[in-house]
C-alpha positions in Angstrom: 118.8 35.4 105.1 122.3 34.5 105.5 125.7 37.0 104.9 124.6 40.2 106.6 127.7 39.9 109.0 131.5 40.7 107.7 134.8 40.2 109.8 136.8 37.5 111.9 137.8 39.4 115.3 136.1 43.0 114.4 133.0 41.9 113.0 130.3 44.0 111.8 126.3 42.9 111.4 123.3 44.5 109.8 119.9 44.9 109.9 117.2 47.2 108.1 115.7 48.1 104.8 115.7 51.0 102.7 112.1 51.8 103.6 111.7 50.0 107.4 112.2 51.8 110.4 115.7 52.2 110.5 118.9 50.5 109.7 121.6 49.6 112.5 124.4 47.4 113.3 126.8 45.4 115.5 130.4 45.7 115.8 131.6 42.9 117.9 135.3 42.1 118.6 136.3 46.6 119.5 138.9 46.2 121.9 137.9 47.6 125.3 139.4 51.5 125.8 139.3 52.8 122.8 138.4 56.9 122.9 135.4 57.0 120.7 135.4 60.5 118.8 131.4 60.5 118.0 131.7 63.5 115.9 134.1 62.3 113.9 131.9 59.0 113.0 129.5 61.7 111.9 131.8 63.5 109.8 132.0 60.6 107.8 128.6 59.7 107.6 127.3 63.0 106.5 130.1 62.7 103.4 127.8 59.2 102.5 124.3 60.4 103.2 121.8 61.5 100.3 120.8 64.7 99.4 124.2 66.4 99.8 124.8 67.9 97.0 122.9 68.5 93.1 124.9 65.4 91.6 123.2 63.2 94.2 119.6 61.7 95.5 118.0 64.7 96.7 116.4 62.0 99.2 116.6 63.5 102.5 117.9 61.4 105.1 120.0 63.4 108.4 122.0 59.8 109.2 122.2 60.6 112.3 123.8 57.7 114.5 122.2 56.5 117.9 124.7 54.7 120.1 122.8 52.0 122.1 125.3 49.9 123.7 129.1 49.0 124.4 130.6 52.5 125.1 130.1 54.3 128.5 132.1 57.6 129.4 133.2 58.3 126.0 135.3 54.6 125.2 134.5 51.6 124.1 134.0 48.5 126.8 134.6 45.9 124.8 130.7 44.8 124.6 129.2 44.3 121.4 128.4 48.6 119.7 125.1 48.9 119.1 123.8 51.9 116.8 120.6 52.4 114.5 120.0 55.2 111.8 116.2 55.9 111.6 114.8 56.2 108.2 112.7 59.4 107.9 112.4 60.1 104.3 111.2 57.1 102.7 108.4 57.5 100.3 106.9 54.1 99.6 104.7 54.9 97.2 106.9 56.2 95.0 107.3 52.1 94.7 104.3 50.6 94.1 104.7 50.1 90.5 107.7 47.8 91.3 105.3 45.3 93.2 104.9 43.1 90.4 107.7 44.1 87.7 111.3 43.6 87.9 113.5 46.9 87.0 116.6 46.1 85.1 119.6 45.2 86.2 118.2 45.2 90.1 117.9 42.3 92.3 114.3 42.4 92.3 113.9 39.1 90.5 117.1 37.4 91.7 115.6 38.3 95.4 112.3 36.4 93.9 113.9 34.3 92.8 115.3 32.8 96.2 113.1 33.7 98.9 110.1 33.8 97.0 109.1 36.8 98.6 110.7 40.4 98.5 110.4 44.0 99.6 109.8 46.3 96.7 110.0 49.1 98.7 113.5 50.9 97.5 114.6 47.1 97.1 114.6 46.4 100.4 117.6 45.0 102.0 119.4 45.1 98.2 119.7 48.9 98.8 122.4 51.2 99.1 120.9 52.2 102.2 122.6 49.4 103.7 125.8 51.0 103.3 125.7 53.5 105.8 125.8 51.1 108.7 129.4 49.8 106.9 130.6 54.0 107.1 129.6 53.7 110.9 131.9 51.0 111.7 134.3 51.5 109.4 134.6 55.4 111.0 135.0 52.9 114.3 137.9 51.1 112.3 139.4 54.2 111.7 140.3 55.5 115.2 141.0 52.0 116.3 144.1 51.6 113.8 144.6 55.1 113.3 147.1 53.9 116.8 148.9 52.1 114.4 150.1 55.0 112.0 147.5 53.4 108.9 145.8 56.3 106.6 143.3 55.3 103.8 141.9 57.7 101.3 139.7 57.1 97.9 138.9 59.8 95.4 137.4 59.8 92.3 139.3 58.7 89.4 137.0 58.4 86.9 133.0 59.4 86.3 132.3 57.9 82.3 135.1 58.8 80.1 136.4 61.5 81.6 139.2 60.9 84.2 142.5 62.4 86.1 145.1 63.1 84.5 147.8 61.0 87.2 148.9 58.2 88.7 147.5 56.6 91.7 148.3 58.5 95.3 147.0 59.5 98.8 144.9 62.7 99.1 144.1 64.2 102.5 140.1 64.6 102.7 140.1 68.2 102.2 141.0 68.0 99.1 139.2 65.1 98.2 135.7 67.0 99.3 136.8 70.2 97.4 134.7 69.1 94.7 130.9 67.6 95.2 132.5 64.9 92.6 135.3 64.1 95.5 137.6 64.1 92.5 140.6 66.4 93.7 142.1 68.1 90.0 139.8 70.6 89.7 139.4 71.1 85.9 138.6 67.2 86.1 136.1 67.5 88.9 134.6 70.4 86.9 133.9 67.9 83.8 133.0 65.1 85.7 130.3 67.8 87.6 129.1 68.8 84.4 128.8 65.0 82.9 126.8 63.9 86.0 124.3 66.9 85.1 123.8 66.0 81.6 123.1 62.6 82.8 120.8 63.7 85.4 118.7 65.9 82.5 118.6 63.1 80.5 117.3 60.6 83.2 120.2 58.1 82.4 123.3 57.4 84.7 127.3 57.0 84.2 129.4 54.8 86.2 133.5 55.0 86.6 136.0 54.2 88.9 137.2 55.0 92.8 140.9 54.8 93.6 141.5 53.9 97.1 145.3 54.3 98.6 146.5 53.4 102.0 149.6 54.0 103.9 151.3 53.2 107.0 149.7 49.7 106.7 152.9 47.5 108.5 154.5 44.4 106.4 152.9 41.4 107.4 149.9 41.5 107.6 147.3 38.8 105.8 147.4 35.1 105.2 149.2 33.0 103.2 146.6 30.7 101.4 142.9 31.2 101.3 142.8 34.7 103.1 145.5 36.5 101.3 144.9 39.8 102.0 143.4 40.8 98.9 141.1 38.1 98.7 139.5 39.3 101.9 139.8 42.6 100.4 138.2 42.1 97.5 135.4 40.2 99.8 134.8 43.3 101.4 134.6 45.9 98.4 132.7 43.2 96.0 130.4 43.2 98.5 129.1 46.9 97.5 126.5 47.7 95.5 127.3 48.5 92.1 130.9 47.2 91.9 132.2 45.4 88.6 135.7 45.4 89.2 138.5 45.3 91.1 142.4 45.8 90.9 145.2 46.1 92.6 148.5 47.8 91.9 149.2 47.5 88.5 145.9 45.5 87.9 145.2 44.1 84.0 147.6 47.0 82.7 150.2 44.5 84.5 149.1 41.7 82.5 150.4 43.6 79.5 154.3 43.7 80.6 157.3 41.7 80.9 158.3 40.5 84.1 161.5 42.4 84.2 159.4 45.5 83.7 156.4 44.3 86.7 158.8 43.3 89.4 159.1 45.7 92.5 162.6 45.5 93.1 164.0 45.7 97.3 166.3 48.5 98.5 166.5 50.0 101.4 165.4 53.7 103.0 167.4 55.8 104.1 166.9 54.5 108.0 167.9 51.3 106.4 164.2 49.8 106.2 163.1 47.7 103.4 161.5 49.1 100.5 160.6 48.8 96.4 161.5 50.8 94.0 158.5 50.4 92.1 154.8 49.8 93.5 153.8 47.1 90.8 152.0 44.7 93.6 149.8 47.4 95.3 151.6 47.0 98.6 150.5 43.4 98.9 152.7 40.1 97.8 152.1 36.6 98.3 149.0 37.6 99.9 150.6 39.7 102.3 151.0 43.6 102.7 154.8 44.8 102.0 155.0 48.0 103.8 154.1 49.5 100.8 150.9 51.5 99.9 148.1 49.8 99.2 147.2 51.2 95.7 143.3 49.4 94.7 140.8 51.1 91.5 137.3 49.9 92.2 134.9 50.1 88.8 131.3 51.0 89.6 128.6 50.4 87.2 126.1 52.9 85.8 122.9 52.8 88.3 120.1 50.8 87.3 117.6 52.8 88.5 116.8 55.4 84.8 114.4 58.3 85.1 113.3 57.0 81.3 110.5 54.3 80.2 112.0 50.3 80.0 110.6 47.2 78.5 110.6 44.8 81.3 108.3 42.0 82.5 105.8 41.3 85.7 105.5 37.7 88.3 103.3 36.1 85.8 105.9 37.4 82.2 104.0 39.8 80.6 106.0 42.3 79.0 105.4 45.8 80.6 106.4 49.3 80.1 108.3 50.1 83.5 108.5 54.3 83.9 111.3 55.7 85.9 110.3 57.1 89.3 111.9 58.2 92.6 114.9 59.9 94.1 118.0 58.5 92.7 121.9 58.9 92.4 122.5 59.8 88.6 126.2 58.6 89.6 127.3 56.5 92.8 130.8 57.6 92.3 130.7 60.9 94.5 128.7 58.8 97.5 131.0 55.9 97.0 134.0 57.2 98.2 133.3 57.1 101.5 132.0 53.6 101.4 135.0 52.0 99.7 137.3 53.4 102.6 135.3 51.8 105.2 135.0 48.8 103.7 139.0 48.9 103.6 138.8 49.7 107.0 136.9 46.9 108.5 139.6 44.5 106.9 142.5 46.1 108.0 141.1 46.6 111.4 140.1 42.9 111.5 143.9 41.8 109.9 145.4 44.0 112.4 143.9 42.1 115.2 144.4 39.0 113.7 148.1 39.4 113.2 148.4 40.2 116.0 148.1 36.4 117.1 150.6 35.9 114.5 154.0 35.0 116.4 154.7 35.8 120.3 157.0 39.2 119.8 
């Protein structure tokens, strides 16, 4: 199986299945020195891991993170990082229906389909699970750039129909995890909570949207042709479970207005710094960042996975009545949040690094 590693200087690899023994990864390409805060890695995992709140899985999983390799005395050596998360909550059986049928809208029969062989188990290495090895590195990310001045924050925006009642912009954490939602206007977060509920009683599931925004990213960085920055972006977040769309700045409501309207016009701060007026692009133009924020809305899909009966069929096509069993996420959105910002950390840690090879001063 190809595509399990991400990154050109800080790289990430991993390894594991929903239901195996654990799931782990490399990060290759850290610089040597860096003060690793482990608690703060932790932080962020615990905001991913299931069973945190009513609106999620109630699987219980502790995520904790095992450091094998590449830091000694507290910082980073510059050998590849080496970590695992052991899997102590799996129930298997839960599964064994699934080891002939297909559930809809999973990869159980694309996986099938190409390797002729698959893990039913939680759906194996097509699980979400997978994701908490991308928090661990991107937490990594984090500290490394955070030397740089760059901040990224998501939230939810959206969970169904129901969404905030503003513009895109940069929330500190706290209020962010106010809400179990991680939507930060309350009376929103307060529908969204009750939404997610409903769903969960009626064993179906609601999708919606995750704004990320970053700031303090320097102008500059990403490449010119085949990895602008937001096609390695969009790499990264497409790369999640669940996601069905991506924008950035102004996204397809841009499509809608006149170019007089869409263009960010230049100015200058009042330290005499370039700047726009408007924040149209997202921060990014020509496939490289502006010095503006970097404004993207991610659009998740309803999960697959319905506590209700489905028409489906087995190996052999046979149509089958699958039931709904298993611990499951009524809505990714709240869980997603701290996913999509590690994902946008890996890249802007890797196209930090990589600009930095850009021109001698």
């Amino acid at each position: 199986m190809a595509g399990n590693s991400f990154g050109t200087l800080f790289r990430l690899t991993t390894f594991g299945e929903s239901h195996g023994a654990a799931i782990g990864g490399i990060i290759d390409g850290c610089p040597a020195g860096l003060a690793l805060d482990a608690v703060a890695v932790q932080e962020e995992l615990d905001r991913r891991k299931p069973g945190q709140s009513a609106l999620t899985t109630q699987r219980k999983e502790s995520d904790t993170v095992e450091w094998l390799s590449g830091i000694f005395e507290g910082r980073t050596t510059g050998a590849p990082i080496g970590f695992v998360l052991r899997n102590s909550d799996a129930r298997s059986t839960d599964y064994d229906h699934l080891k002939t049928a297909f559930r809809p809208s999973h990869a159980d029969f694309t996986y099938g389909a190409k390797y002729g062989h698959r893990d039913h188990r939680g759906g194996g290495r097509a699980s979400a699970r997978e994701t908490a090895c991308r928090v661990v590195a991107g937490a990594v990310a984090r500290q490394l750039i955070t030397s740089a001045g760059i901040e990224v924050s998501a939230y939810v925006e959206r969970v169904h129909d129901i969404e905030v009642p503003f513009a895109p912009r940069f929330f500190e954490r706290a209020e962010v995890d106010r809400s179990p939602t991680r939507c930060p206007h309350t009376q929103t977060a307060e529908a969204m909570a009750q939404r997610i509920q409903e769903m969960r009683k009626a064993g179906d599931t609601v999708g919606g949207t995750v704004t990320l925004v970053a700031r303090g990213i320097p102008a500059g960085i990403g490449e010119p042709v085949f990895d602008k920055f937001q096609a390695v972006l969009a790499h990264a977040l497409w790369s999640l479970p669940a996601v069905k769309s991506m924008e950035i700045g102004s996204g397809l409501t841009g499509t809608s207005m006149r170019g007089s309207d869409h263009n960010d016009a230049w100015t200058t701060d009042d330290e005499g710094a370039p700047r726009t007026t408007s924040n149209h692009s997202g921060g990014v133009q020509g496939g490289i960042t502006n010095g503006e924020e970097l404004v993207v809305r991610l659009g998740f899909k309803p999960v697959s996975t319905l506590m209700q009966d489905q028409a489906t069929i087995d190996v052999d096509g046979n149509g089958v009545k699958l039931q709904g069993k298993g611990r499951h996420d009524p809505c990714v959105l709240p869980r997603a949040v701290p996913i999509v910002e590690a994902m946008a950390l890996l890249v802007l840690a890797d196209q930090w690094l990589i600009n930095r090879t850009a021109k001698l001063t």
